[in-house]
C-alpha positions as CSV (number, residue, x, y, z in Angstrom):
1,X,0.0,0.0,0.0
2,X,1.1,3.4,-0.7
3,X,0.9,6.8,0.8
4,X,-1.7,7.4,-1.7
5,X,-3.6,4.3,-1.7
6,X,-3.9,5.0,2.2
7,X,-5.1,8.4,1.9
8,X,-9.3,7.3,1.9
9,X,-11.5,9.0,3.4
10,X,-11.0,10.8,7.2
11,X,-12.5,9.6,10.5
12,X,-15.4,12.1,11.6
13,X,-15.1,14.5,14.0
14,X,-11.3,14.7,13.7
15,X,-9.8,18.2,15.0
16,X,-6.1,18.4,14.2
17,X,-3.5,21.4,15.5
18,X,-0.9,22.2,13.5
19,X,2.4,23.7,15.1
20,X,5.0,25.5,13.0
21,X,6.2,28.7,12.9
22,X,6.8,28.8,9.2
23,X,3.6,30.7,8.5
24,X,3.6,29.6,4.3
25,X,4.3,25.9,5.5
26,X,1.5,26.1,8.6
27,X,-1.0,27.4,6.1
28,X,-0.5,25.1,3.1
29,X,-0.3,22.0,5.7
30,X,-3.6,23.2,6.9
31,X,-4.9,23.6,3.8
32,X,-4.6,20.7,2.7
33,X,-5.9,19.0,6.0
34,X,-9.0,21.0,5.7
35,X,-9.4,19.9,2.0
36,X,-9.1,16.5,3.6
37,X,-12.4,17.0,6.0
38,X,-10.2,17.9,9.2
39,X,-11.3,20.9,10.9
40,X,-7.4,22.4,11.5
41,X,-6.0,25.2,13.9
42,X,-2.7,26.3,13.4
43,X,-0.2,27.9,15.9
44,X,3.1,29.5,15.1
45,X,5.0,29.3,18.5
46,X,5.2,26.5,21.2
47,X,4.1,28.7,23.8
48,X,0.8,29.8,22.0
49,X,0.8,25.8,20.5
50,X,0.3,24.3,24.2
51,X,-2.1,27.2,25.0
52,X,-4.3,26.0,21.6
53,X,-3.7,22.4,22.8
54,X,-4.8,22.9,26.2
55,X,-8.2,24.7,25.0
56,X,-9.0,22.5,21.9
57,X,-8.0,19.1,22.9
58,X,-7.3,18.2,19.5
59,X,-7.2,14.5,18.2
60,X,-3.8,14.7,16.6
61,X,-1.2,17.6,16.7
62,X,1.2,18.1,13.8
63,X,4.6,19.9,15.3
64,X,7.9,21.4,14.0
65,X,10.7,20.5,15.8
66,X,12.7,23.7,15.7
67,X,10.0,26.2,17.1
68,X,10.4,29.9,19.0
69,X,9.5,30.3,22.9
70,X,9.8,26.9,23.5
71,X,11.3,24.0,20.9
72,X,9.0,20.9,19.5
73,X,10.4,18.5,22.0
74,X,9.3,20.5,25.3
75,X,6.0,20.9,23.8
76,X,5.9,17.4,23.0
77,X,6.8,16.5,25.9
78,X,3.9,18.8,28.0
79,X,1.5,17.5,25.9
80,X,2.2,13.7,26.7
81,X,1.8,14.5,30.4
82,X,-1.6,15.7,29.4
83,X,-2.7,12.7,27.8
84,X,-1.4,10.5,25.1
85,X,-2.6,12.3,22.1
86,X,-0.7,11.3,18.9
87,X,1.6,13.9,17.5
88,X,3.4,13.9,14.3
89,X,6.7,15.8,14.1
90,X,8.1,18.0,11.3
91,X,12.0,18.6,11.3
92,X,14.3,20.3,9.0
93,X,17.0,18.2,10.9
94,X,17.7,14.6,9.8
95,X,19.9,13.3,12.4
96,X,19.0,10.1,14.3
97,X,19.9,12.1,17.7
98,X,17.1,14.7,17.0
99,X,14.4,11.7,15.6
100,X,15.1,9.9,18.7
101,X,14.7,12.9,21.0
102,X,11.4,13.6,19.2
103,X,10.1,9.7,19.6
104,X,11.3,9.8,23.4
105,X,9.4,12.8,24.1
106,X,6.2,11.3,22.8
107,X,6.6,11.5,19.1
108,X,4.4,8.6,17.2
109,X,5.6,9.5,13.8
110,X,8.1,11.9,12.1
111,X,8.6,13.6,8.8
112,X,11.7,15.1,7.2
113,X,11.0,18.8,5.5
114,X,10.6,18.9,2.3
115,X,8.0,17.0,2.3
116,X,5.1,16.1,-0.2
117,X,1.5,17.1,1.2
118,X,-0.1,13.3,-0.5
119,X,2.4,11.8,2.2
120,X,1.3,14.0,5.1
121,X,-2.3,13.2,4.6
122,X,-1.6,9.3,4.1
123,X,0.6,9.4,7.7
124,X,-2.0,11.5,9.7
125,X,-5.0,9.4,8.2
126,X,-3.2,5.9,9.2
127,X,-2.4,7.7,12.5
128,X,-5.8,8.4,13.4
129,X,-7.4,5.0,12.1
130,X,-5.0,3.0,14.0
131,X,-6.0,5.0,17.1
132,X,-9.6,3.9,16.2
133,X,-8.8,0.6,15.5
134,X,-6.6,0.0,18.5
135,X,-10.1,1.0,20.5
136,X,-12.1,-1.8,18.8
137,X,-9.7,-4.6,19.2
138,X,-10.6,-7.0,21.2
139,X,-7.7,-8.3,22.8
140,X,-6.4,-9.8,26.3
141,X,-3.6,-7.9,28.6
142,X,-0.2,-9.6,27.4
143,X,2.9,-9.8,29.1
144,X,7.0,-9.7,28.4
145,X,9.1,-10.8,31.4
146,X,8.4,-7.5,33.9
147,X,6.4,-5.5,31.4
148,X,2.5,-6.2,31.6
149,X,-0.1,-4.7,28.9
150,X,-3.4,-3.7,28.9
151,X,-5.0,-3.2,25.5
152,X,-8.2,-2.4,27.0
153,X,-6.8,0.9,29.1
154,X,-3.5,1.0,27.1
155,X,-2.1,1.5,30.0
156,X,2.1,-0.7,30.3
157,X,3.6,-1.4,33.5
158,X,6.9,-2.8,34.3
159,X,8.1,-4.2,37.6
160,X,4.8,-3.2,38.4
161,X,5.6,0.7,38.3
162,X,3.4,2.8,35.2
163,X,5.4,3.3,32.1
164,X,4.4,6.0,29.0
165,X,4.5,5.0,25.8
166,X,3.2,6.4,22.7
167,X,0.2,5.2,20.9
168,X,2.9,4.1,18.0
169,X,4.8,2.5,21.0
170,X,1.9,0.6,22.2
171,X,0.7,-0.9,18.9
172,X,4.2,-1.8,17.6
173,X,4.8,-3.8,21.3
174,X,1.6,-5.5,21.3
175,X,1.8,-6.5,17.7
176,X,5.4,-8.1,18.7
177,X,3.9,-9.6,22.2
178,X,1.2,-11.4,20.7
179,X,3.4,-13.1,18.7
180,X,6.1,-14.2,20.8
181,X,9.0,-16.3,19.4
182,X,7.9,-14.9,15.8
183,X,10.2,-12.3,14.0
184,X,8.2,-9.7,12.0
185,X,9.8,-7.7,8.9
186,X,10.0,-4.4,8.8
187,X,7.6,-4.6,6.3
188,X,5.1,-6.1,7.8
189,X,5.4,-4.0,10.7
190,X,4.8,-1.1,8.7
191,X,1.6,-2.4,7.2
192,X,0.4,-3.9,10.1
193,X,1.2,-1.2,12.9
194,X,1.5,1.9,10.7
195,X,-0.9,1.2,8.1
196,X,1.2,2.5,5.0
197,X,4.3,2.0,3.6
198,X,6.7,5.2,3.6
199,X,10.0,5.2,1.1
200,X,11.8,5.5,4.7
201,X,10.1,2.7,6.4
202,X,12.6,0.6,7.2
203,X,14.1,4.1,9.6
204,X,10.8,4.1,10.9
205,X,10.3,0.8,12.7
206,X,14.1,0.9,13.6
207,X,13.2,4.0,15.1
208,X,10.9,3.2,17.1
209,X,12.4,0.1,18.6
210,X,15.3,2.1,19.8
211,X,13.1,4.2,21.6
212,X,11.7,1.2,23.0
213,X,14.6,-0.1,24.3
214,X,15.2,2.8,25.9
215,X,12.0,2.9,27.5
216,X,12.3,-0.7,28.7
217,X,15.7,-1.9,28.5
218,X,17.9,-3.3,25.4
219,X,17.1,-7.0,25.5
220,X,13.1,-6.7,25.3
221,X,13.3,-6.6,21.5
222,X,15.9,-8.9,20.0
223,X,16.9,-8.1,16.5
224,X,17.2,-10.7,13.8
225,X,19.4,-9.4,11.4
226,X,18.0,-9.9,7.7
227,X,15.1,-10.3,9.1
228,X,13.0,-8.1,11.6
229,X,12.6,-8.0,15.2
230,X,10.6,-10.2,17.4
231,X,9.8,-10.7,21.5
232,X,10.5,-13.9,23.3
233,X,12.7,-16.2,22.1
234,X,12.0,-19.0,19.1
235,X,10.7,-21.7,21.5
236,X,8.1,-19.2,22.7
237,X,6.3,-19.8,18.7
């Protein structure tokens, strides 16, 4: 599937806050969401962008990493203490440090400016129908040594203390923990967790499982090289 095969129709009722202080980039983004069906608010600075967040509650928030007042990653990082809302993070910047920081904050997805707008709508609509979908599934609390999950509340504890993870987080470590002893590839990661295939996929789910492992310790996820990454180990299957 491709970013433009994914791009369907939006979920209802989906209010989206767009963060960047780029005003040309801010409006066209919105734009293009609005064309889309979203209703979209924009905000140019990160303290004005927590102050929209705080009084729309929005369903997904689109933020630049580089920001005035206060940069992306603070903001992320006040918004997750809120509530785990799904945030999608722009950056001029493509160093792995700065995607990291931005996926350890909070960050469930991130995008490399310049981008094309057909790629940002397929990313925030797979973003907001996995949130849906996660809701509806009908699955039993799972658990990986220490670390206990709760599809139902979404809520992940290890050693019986509260941990955060993203929505992104979640979904890729449940996917892995119902399948223990199996190794998933990247690619089927991608279309099973993100819901679209992106030309820097592969970066994406490797991403995301270092930031997982920094969350819950190195050995959790075990890599197979060639192949993917998988939880448990083969005499789990």
């Amino acid at each position: 599937m491709t970013p433009v095969e994914a791009s369907t129709r939006p979920l209802p009722v989906s209010r989206i806050l767009v963060i960047e202080d780029e005003r040309s980039i801010a409006s066209a983004i919105a734009a293009r969401l609005r064309s889309e069906g979203y209703v979209v608010d924009t905000a140019f600075d990160g303290p004005s962008g927590l102050e929209s967040y705080a009084r729309l509650q929005p369903d997904l928030v689109v933020l630049d990493l580089m920001l005035p007042g206060l940069d992306g990653i603070e903001v992320c990082q006040r918004i997750q203490s809120d509530r785990a809302v799904p945030v999608l993070m722009l950056t001029a910047r493509d160093s792995e440090s700065d995607l990291i920081a931005g996926l350890e904050v909070g960050a469930d997805d991130y995008m490399t400016k310049p981008f094309s707008a057909r790629e940002l709508v397929a990313r925030v609509h797979a973003i907001l129908r996995r949130a849906v979908r996660a809701a509806a599934i009908d699955a039993v609390p799972t658990s990986i040594g220490d670390i206990d999950l709760d599809p139902a509340t979404r809520r992940v504890r290890q050693a019986g203390e509260p941990l955060h993870l993203t929505p992104t987080e979640f979904d890729l470590l449940m996917y892995l923990a119902m399948r223990p002893g199996r190794v998933s590839t990247r690619e089927e990661l991608l279309e099973q967790v993100w819901g679209y295939e992106v030309p820097s996929g592969a970066r994406t789910v490797d991403s995301h499982v270092r930031s997982l492992r920094r969350k819950l310790g190195a050995d959790v996820i075990r890599t197979v090289h060639g192949v993917g990454y998988a939880v448990g180990d083969e005499t789990d299957a």
